[in-house]
C-alpha positions as CSV (number, residue, x, y, z in Angstrom):
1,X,-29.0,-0.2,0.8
2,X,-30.0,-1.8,-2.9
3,X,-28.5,-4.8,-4.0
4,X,-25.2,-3.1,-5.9
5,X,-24.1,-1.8,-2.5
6,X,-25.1,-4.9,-0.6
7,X,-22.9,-7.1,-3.3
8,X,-20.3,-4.4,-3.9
9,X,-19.8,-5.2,0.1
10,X,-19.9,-8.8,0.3
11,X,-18.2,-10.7,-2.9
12,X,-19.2,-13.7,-1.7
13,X,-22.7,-13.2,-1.5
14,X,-22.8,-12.2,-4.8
15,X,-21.2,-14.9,-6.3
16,X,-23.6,-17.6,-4.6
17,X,-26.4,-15.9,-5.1
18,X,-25.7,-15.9,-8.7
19,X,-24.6,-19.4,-8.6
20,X,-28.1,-19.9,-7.5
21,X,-29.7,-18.1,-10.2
22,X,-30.9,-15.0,-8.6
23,X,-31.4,-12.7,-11.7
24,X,-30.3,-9.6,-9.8
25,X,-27.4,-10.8,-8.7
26,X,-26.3,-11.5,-12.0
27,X,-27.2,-8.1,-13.3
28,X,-24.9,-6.8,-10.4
29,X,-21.7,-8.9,-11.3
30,X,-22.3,-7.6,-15.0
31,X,-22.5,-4.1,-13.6
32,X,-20.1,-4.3,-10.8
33,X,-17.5,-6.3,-12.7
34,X,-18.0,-5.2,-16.7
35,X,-15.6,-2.2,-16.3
36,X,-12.9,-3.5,-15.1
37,X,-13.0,-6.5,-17.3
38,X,-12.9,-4.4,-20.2
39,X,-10.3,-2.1,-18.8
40,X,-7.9,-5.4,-18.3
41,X,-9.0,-6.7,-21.6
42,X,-7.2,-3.8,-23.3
43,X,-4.0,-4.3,-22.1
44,X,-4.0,-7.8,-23.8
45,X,-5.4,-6.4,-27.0
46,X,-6.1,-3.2,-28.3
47,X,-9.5,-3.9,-30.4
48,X,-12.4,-2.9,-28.2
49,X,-14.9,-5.0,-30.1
50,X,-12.9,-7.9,-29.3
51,X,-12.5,-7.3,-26.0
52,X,-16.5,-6.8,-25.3
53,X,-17.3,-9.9,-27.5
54,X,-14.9,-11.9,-25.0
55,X,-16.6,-9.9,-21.8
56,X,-19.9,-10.9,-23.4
57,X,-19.2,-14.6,-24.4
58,X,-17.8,-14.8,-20.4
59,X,-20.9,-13.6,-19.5
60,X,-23.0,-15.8,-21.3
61,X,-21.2,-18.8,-20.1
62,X,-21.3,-18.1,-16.6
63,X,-25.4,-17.6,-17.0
64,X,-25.9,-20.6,-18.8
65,X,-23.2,-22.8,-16.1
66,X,-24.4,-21.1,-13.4
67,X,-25.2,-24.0,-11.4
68,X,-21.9,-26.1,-12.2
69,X,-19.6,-22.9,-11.4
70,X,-17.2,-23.5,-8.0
71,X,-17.1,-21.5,-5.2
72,X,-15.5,-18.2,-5.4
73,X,-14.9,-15.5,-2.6
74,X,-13.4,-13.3,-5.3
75,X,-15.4,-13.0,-8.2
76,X,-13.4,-10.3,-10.1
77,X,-10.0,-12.6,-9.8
78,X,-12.7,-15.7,-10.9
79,X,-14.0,-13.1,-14.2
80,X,-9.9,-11.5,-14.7
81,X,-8.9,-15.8,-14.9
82,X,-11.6,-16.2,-17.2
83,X,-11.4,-13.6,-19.6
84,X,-7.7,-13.7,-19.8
85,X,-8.6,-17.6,-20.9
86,X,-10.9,-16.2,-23.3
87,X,-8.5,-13.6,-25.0
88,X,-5.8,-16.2,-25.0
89,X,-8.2,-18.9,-27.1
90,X,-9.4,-16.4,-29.1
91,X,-6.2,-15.0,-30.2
92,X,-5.1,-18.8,-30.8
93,X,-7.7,-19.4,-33.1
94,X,-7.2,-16.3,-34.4
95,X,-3.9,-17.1,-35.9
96,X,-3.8,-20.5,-37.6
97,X,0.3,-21.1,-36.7
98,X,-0.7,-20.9,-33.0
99,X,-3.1,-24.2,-31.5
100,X,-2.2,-23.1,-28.2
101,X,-1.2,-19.8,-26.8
102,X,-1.0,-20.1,-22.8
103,X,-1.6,-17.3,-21.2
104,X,2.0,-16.0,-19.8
105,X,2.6,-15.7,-23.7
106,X,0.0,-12.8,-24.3
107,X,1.4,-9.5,-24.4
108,X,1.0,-6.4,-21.9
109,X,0.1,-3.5,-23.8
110,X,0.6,-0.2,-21.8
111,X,-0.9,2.5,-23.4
112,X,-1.9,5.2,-21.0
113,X,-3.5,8.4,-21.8
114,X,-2.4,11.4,-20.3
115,X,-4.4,14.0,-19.5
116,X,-3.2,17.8,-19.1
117,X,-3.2,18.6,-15.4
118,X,-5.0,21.8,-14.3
119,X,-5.3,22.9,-18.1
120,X,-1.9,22.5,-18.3
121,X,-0.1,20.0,-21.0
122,X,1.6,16.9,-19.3
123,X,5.2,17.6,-20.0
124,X,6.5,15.8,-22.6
125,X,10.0,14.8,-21.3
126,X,7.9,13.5,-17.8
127,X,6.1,11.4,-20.7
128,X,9.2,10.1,-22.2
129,X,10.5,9.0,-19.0
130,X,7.8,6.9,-18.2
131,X,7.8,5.4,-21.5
132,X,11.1,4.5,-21.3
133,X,10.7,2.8,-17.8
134,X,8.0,0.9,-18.9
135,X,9.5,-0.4,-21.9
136,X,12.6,-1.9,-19.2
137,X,9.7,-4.1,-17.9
138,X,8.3,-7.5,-19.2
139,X,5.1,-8.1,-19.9
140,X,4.7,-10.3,-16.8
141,X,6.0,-7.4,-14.9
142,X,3.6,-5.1,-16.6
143,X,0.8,-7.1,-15.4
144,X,1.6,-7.3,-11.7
145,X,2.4,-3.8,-11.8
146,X,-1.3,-3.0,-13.2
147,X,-2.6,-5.8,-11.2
148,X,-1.5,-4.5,-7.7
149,X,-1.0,-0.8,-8.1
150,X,-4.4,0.1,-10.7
151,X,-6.8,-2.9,-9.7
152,X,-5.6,-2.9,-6.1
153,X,-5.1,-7.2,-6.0
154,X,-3.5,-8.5,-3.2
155,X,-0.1,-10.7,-3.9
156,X,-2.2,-13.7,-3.0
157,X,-5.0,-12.9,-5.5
158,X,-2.0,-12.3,-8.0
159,X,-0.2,-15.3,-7.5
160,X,-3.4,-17.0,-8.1
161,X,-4.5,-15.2,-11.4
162,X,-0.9,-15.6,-13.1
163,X,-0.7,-18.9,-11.6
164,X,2.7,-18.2,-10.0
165,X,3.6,-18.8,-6.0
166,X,2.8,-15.8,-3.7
167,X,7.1,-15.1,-3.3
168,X,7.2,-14.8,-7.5
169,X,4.5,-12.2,-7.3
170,X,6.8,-10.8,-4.5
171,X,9.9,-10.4,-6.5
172,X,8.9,-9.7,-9.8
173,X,7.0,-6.7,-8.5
174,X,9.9,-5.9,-6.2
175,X,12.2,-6.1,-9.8
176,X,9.9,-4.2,-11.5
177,X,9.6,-1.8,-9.2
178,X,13.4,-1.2,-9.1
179,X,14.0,-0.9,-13.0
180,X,11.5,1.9,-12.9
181,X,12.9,3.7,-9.8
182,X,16.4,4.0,-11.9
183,X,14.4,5.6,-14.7
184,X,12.4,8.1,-12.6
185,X,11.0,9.0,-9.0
186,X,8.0,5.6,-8.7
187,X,5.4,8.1,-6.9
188,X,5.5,9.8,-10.3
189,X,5.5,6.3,-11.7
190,X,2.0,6.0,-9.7
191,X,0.4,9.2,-10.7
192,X,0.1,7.8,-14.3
193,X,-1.2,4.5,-13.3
């Protein structure tokens, strides 16, 4: 087993052994944990260079407070906190009205790309449907959605990374997942996420 398997299996380990400034185990976080960073990233902001400047500032700041970092046993809710931070200050300073912009005010962008099934082209109306049922959702809502359902977070983990209690989490994925069941069947709903 090489050390991307051995971390990829135990989270913890990973994070203390970067804490402690094994050099491999930093390269593993980077590689196990880039991806999806970037791939939540986007649905803040659409500008790709952005979003890896933000992944790579994160980055940088972990190395360098290595040491000083508090214990994790879940890195990738630890690097989702972070760079959501990140995106939020950026897009602050970004915009000379805004000082502050916490981080329930950034938007959810859901912009999906559909791919034609067995050669065959997505139909259209299917695509308008889901459109419409995720434009009945807030962008809170749009986030537990993607949170749970694409990056497979528990309603604990979620509670923690929007900084909401674990029954909120509950409820407005229960409410989301009711507006888009009136608009169309939700195992549809999950094939495009």
């Amino acid at each position: 087993m090489n050390n991307l398997e051995r971390y990829r299996d135990n989270p913890t380990l990973l994070w203390n052994d970067f804490r402690a400034g094994n050099e491999k185990a930093f390269s593993a976080l980077f590689n196990l944990y880039s991806d999806p960073l970037f791939r939540y990233g986007m649905k803040f902001i659409s500008d790709e260079g952005l979003v890896k400047d933000c992944i790579q500032e994160l980055f940088i700041k972990l190395y360098k407070n290595r040491s000083n970092l508090s214990f994790t046993d879940n890195p990738l809710l630890y690097l989702f906190k972070s760079l959501k931070n990140r995106i939020a200050d950026v897009l602050g300073s970004k915009n000379e009205r805004i000082m502050y912009l916490p981080n329930e005010d950034l938007p959810f962008l859901v912009d999906y790309k559909f791919e034609p099934i067995d050669e065959q082209e997505m139909d259209e109306e299917i695509i308008e449907i889901f459109n419409k049922a995720m434009s009945f959702l807030t962008p809170r809502q749009k986030e537990a959605i993607y949170l749970h359902y694409q990056s497979e977070l528990t309603y604990e983990e979620i509670s923690q990374l929007l900084n909401i209690n674990y029954q909120s989490v509950r409820n407005l994925i229960h409410r989301a997942v009711e507006k888009i069941r009136a608009e169309m069947d939700f195992a549809v709903f999950l094939f495009f996420l």
